[in-house]
N, C-alpha and C positions, 0 to 999 in steps of 0.2 A: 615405481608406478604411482602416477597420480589417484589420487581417493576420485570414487565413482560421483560419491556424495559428498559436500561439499555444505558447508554452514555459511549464511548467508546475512549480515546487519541488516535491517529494514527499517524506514523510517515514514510513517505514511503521517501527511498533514492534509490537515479539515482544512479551508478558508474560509470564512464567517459568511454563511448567507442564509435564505428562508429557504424553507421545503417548499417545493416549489406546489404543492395540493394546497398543503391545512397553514403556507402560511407560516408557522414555528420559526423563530430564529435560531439557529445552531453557531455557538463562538467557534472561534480560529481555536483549535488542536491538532496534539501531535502526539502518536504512540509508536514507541518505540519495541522491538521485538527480533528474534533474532530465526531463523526458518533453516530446515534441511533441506536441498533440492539439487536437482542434477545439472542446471545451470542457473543464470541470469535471468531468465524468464518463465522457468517453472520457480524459482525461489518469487517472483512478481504475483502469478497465479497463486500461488500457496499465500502470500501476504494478502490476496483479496479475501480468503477463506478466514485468514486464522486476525484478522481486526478485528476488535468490539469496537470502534469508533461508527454512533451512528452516520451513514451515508446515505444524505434523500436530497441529490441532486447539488449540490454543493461541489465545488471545484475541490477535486484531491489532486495532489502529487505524490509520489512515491519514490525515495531514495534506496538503492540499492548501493549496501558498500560504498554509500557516501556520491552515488551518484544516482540522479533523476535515471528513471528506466521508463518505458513506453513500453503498450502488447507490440511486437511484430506483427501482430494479423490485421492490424490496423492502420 
């Protein structure tokens, strides 16, 4: 029987741009971290919660398992 839960590589990258209010430049980063979740897109969900890389409008992407992942609900 396959496990319910399921450990998940994550890898979310910043691209360098301004906050789009005050202005602020933010450089190109990347954190890496690894999440429990019951699939592919609750392990996406769970990497929005558990990031400390500031996020103020800046284009992110998000790799899952080495692959870009998108929400489904969108």
């Amino acid at each position: 029987m396959e496990p319910i839960i399921k450990t998940y590589s994550v890898k979310v990258v910043r691209k360098p741009g301004n906050e789009p209010i005050t202005g602020v430049f933010y450089d190109y980063a990347e954190q890496e971290f690894e999440v429990d979740a019951t699939s592919v897109q609750a392990a996406l969900t769970m990497s929005h919660i558990v990031c400390t890389l500031p996020l103020r409008g800046q284009f992110v992407r998000t790799f899952i398992n080495g692959e870009e992942c998108f929400d489904e609900r969108y």
